[in-house]
N, CA, C and O atoms as a MOPAC input file, in Angstrom:
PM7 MOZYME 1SCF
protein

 N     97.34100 1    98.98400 1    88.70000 1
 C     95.92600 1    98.67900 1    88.60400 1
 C     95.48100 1    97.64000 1    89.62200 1
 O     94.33700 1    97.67100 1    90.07600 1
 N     96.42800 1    96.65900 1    90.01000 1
 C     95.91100 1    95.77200 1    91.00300 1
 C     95.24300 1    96.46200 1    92.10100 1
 O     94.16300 1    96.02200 1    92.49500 1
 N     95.97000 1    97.90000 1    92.85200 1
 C     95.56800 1    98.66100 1    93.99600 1
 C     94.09000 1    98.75100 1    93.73400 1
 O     93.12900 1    98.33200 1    94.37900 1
 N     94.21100 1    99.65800 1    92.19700 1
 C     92.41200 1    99.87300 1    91.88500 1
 C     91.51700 1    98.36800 1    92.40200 1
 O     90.60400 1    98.33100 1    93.22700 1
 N     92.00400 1    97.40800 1    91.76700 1
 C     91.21600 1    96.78100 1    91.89000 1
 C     90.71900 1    95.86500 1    93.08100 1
 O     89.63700 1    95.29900 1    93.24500 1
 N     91.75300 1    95.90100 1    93.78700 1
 C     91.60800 1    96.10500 1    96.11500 1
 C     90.41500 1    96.67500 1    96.34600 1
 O     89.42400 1    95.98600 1    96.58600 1
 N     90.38800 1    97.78200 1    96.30600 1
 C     90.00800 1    99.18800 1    96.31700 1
 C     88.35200 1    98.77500 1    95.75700 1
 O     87.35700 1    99.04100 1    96.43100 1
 N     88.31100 1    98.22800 1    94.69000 1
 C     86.77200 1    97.84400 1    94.07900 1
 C     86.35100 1    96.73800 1    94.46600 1
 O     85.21400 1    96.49100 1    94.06500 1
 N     87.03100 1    95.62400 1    95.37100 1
 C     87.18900 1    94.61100 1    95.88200 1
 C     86.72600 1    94.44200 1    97.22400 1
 O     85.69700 1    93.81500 1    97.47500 1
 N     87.47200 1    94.99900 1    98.13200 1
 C     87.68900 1    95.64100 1    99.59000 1
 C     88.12800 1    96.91600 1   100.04600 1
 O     89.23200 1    97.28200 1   100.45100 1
 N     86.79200 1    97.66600 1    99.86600 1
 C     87.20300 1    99.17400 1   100.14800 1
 C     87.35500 1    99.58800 1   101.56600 1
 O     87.46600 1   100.79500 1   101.78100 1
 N     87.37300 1    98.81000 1   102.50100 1
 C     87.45200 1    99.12500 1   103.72100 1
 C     88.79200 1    98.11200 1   104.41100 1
 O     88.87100 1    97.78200 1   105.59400 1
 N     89.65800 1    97.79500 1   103.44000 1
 C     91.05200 1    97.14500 1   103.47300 1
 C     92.03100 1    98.02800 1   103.34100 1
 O     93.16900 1    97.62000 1   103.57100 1
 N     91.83000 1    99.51300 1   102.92300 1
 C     93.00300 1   100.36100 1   103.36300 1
 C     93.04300 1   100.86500 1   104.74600 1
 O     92.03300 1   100.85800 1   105.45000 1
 N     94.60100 1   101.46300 1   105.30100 1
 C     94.36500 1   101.70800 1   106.27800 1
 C     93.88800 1   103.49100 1   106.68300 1
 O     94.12400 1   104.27000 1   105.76000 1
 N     93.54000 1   103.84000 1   107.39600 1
 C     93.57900 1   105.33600 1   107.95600 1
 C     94.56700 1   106.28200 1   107.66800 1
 O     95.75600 1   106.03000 1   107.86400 1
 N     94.13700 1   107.45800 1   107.17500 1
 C     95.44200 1   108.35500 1   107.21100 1
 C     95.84700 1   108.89100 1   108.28000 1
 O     94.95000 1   109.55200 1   108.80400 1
 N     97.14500 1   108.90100 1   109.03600 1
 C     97.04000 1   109.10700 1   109.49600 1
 C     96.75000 1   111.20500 1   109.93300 1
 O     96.29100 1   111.92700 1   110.81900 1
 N     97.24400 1   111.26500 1   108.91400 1
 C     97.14900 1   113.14000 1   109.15500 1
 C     95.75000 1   113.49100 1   109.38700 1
 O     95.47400 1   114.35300 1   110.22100 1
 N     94.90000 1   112.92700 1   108.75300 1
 C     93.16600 1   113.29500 1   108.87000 1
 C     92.64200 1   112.91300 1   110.05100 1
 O     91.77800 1   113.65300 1   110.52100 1
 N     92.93800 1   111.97400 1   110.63200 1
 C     92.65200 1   111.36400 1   111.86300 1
 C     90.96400 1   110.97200 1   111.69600 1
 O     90.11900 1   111.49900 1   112.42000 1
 N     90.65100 1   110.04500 1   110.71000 1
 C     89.61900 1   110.72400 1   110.19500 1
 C     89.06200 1   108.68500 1   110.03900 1
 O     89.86700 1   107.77500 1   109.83800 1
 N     88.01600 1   108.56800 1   110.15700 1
 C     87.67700 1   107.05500 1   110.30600 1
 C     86.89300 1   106.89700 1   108.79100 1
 O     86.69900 1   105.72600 1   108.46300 1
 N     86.46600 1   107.84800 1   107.92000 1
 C     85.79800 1   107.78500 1   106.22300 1
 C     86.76100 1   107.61100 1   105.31700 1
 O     86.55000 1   106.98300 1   104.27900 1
 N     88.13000 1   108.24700 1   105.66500 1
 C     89.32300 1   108.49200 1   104.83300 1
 C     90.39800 1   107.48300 1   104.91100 1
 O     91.19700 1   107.39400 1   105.84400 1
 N     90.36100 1   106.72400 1   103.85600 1
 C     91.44400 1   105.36600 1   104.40100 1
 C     92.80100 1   105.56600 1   102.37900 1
 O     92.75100 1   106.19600 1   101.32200 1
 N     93.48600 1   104.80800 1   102.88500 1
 C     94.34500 1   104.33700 1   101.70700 1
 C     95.01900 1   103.63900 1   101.34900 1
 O     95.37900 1   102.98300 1   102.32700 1
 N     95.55000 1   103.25500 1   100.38600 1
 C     96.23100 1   102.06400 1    99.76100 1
 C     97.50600 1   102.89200 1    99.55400 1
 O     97.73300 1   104.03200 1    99.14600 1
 N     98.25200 1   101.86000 1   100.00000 1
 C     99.93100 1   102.49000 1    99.49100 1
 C    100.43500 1   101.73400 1    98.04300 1
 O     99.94300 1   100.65000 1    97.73100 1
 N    101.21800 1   102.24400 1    97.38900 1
 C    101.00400 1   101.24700 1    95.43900 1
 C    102.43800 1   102.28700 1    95.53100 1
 O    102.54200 1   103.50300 1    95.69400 1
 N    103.52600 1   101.12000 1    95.33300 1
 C    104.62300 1   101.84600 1    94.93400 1
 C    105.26400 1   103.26600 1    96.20700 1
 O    105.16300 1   103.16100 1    97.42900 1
 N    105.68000 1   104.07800 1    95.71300 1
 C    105.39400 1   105.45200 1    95.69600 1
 C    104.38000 1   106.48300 1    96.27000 1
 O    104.63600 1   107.53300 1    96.85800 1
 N    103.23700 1   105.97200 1    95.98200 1
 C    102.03200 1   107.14300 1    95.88100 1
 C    101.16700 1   105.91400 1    96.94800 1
 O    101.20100 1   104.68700 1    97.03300 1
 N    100.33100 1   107.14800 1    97.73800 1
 C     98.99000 1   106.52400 1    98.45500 1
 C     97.67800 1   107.11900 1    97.92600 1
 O     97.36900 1   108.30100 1    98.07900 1
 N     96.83600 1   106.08300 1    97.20900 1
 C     95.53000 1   106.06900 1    96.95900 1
 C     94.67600 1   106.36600 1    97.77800 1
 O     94.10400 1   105.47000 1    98.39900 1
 N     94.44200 1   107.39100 1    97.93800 1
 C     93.75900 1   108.20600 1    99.33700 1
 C     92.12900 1   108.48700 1    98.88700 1
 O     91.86500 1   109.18600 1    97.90800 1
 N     91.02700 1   107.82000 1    99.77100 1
 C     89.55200 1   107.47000 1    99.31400 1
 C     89.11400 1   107.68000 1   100.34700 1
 O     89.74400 1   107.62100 1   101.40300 1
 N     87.53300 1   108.06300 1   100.16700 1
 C     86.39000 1   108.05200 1   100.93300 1
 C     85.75000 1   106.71900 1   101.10700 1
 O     85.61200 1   106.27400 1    99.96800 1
 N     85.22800 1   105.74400 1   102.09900 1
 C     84.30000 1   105.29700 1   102.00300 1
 C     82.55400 1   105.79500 1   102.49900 1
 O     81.91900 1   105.79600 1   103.55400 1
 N     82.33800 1   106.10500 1   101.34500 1
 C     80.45100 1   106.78000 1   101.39700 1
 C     79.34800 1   105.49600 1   102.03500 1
 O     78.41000 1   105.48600 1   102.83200 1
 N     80.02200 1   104.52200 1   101.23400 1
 C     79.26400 1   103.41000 1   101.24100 1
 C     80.46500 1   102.43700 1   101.10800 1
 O     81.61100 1   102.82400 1   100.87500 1
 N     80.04000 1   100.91300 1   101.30400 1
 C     81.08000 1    99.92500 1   100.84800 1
 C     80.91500 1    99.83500 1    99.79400 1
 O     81.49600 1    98.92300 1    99.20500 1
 N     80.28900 1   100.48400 1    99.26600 1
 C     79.92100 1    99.66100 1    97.22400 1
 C     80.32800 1   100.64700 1    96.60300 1
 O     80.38400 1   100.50900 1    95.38100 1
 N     80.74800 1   101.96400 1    97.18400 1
 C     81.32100 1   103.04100 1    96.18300 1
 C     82.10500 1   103.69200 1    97.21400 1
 O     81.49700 1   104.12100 1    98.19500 1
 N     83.37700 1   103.83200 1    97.14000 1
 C     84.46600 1   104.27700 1    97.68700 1
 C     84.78900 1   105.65300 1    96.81200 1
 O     84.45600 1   105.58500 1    95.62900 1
 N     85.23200 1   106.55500 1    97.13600 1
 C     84.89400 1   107.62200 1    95.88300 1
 C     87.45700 1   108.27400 1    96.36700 1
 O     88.10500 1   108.96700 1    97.15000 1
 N     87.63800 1   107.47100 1    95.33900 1
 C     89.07500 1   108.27300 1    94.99900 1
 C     89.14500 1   109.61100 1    95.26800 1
 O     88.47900 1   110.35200 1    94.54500 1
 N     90.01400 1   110.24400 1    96.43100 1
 C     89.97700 1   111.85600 1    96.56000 1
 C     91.25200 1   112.36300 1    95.84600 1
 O     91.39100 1   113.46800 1    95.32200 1
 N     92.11400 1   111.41200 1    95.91300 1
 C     93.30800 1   111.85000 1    95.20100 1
 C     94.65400 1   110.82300 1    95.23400 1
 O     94.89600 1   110.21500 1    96.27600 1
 N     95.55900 1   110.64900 1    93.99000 1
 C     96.82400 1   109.60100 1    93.76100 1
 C     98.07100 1   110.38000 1    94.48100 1
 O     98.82200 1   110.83000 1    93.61600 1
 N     98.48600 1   110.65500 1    95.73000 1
 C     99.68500 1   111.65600 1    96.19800 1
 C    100.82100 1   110.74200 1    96.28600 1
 O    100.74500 1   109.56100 1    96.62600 1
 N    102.10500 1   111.51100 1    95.88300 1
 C    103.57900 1   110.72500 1    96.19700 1
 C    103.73800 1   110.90700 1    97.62600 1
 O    103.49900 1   111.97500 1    98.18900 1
 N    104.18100 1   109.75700 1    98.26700 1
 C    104.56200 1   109.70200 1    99.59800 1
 C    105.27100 1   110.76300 1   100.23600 1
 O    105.14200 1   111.32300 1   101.32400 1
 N    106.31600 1   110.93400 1    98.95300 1
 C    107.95000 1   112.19800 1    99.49100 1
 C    107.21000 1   113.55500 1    99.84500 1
 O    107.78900 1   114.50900 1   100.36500 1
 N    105.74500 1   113.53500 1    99.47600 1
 C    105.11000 1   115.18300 1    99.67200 1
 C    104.10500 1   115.15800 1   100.82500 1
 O    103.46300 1   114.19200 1   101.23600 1
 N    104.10500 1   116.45900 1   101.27300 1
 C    102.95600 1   116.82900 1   102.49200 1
 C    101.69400 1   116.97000 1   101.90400 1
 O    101.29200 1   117.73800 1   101.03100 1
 N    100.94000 1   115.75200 1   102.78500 1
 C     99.65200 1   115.86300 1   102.38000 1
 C     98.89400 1   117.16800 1   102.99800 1
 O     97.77200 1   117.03200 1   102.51100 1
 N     98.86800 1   117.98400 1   103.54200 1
 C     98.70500 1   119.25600 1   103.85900 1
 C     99.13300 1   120.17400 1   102.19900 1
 O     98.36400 1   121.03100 1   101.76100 1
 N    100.19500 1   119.86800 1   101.60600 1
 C    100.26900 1   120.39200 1   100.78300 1
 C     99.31800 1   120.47900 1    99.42200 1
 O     99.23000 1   121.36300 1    98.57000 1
 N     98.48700 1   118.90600 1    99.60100 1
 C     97.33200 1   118.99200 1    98.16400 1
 C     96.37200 1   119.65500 1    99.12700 1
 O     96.12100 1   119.77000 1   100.32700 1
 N     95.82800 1   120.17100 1    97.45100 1
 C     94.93600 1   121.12000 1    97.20800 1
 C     93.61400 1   120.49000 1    97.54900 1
 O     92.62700 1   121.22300 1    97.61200 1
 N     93.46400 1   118.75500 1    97.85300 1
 C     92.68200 1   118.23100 1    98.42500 1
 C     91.80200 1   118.62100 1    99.63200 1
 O     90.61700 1   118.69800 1    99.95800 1
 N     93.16400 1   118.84300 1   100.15700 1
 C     93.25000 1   119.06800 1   101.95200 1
 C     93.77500 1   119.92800 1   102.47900 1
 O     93.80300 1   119.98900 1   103.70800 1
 N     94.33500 1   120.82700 1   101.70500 1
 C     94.89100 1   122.04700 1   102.82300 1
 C     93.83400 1   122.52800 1   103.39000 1
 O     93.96700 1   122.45800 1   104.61100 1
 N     92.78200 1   123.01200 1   103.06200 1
 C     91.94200 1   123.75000 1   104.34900 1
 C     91.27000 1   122.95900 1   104.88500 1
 O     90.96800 1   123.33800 1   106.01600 1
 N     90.73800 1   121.69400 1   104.53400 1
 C     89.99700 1   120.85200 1   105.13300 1
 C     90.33100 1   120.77900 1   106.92000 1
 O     91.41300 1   120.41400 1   107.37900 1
 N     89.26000 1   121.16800 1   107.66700 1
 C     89.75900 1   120.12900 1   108.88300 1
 C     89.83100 1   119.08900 1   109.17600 1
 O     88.92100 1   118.54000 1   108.55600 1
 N     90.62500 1   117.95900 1   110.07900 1
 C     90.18400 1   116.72400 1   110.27700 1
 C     88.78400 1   116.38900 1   110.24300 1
 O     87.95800 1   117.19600 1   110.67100 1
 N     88.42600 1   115.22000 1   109.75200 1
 C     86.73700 1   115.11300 1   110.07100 1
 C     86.70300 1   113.60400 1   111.22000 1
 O     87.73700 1   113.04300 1   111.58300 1
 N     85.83500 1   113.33400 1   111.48100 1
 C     86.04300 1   112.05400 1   112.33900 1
 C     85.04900 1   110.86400 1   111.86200 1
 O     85.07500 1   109.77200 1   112.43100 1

C-alpha cells in the first residue's frame, strides 16, 4: 500500500515503461509486480494494471494490441 500511496502522492515519480516508449505511461516497481498508470492529469493518475515482473508485458491483455503511444 505504501506504492499506492506514492502514486496518490507523486504521480509523476514513477518511471517510464520502457516497452511503451510512451511519456503518459509511467510505473512503480513494489516487490515483484510494476504498478503500471496513466497520468491524465496530476490529480488523477488512472491504474491500467498490477503485472509480475517475470511476465511479458506484451502478454497482458492491457497491451497486446495497443501501439506505443507517445
Amino acid at each position: 500500500f505504501e506504492k499506492a500511496k506514492q502514486l496518490e502522492n507523486h504521480p509523476l515519480s514513477g518511471r517510464p515503461v520502457p516497452e511503451l516508449k510512451s511519456t503518459t505511461i509511467k510505473q512503480l516497481l513494489c516487490g515483484n509486480h510494476r504498478i503500471i498508470y496513466k497520468v491524465e492529469t496530476e490529480e488523477n493518475p488512472v491504474i491500467l494494471t498490477v503485472h509480475h515482473q517475470s511476465r511479458l508485458l506484451k502478454n497482458n491483455p492491457a497491451f497486446a494490441d495497443k501501439p506505443p503511444e507517445s
